[in-house]
Structures are given as C-alpha cells and as structure tokens.
N, C-alpha and C positions, 0 to 999 in steps of 0.2 A: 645182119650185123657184120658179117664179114665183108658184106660190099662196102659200108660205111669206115672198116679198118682200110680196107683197102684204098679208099679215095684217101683217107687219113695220110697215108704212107705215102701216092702219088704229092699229094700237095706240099710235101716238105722239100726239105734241103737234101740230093740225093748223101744218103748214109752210107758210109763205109764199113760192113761190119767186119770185124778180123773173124767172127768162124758163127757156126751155125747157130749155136747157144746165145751166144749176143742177141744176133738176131730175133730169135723166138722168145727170148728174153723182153726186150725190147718190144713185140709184136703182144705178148702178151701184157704188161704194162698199158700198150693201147687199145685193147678188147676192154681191159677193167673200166678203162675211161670212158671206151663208148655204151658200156653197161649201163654207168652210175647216170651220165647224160640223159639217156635212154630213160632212166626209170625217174629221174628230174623233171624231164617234159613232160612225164605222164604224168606226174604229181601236181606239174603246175596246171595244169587244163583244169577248170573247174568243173565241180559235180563229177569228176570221178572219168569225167570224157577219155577216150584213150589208152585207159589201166592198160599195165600189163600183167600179166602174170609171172612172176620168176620164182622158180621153188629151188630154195638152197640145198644141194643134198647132206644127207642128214650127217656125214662128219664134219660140216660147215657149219653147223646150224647155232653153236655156241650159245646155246641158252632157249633159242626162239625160231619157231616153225615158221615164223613170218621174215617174207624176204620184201618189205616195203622199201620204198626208196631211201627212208629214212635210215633202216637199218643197212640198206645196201651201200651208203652213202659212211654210214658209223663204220664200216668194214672196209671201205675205201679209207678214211681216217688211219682207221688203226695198223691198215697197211702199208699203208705213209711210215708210221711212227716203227712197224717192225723195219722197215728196209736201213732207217736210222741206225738202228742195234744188228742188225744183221740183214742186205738187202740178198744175199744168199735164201736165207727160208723165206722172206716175200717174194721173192722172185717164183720160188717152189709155189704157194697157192697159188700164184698170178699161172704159170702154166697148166696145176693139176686142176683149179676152180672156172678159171676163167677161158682157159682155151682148152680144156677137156684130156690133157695127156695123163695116161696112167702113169703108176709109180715105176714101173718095167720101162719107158718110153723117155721118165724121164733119168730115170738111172744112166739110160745108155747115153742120152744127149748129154752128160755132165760125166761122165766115165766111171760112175759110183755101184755100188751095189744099189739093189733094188731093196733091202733090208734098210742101208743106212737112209736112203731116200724116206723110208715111211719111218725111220727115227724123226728124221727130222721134219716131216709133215706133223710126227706129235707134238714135238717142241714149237712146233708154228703155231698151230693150235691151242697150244696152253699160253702161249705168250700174246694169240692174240685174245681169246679168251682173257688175258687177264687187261689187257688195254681196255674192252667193251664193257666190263665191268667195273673198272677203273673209272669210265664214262659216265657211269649212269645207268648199264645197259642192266639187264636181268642176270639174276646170281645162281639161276640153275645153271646144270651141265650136262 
C-alpha cells in the first residue's frame, strides 16, 4: 500500500506543503483512500476472489470486530462528516489508524502533549462512534 500512496503523490500537481504536519496530514488522508479502494476491489470481485483481511484494532473497533469493506467504507463516511466539525481529530485517526503513529509521535508532530493527544483520540472516538451509529451501524461499545 505504501507503494500505491506513493505513485498517488508522484501523479499529482507537485504540492507545496508549509511544514511537516501538513504534509503527513495530507499523506495520511491518502493511505485512508487507498485502504477503502483496496477493500472495494475486493468486495467487488465475485465469490469472495481476492478478500482481504483487515482487523481494526480494537480502540477502533466502535461496536464491531468486523472490518469489511462496508464498515471500512461507513468509517471513511463518518470521517468525512468528523473533518466537517473538526478536521483537527479526523486528521488524528487518519495518522494514529491509518498510518500507524503512536499518540507520543503524534504529540510531538503537532507540539501538544501526549496526554491531550489521547484526550482528543477519545473525543474522536465518541464522535465518530456516535455518526456510525447515527447510520445504522451497531449500538454496542
């Protein structure tokens, strides 16, 4: 997948970014996209050709142990609709879910405490928890 981020970035308009953050901001935005892609193709191949396996870890997991396309596609949604109210804590999943940085890593990139970082990882959480459930999705937690 990171090769596929990678040509992503080549094929565009070269970007300017003013400092690191932007950047990996923006880098991680395009990991979510090549995910949900990713798990769309395999859904659409008939009889199941293809699958992939993707297991949400489990402070992600917002109700259900299952990460199908469908649900991974519901979590692209509702992270649209978080970036709307605050694209500050979407941005936060998009680098600690989809590009893999601890809450230490992203503190430093954002000049925050590592404390307020996992405040606001819960507030992400609950808000997007409340959008997937808002959906349709499952009312456990």
């Amino acid at each position: 997948m990171l090769h596929e981020a990678w040509l992503d970035f080549s094929r565009r308009q070269p970007a300017d970014f003013p400092d690191r953050a932007r950047f990996l901001g923006y880098a991680a935005r395009v990991m979510r996209a090549i995910v949900i892609d990713y798990a769309r193709r395999g859904r659409a191949e008939k009889r199941g050709g293809g699958r992939v396996e993707v297991t949400l870890p489990a402070e992600l997991r917002l109700g259900t142990d299952e990460a199908t396309p469908e649900n991974l596609e519901r979590l692209s949604d509702a992270l649209d609709e978080l970036a709307g109210v605050d694209s500050r804590l979407a941005e936060l999943v998009d680098l600690h879910f989809f590009c893999g940085y601890t809450f230490a890593e992203i503190a430093e990139l954002r000049g925050r405490s590592e404390r307020t970082v996992q405040r606001d990882w819960h507030k992400a959480r609950l808000l997007l928890h409340r959008a997937l459930v808002d959906d349709g999705g499952s009312t456990e937690t």
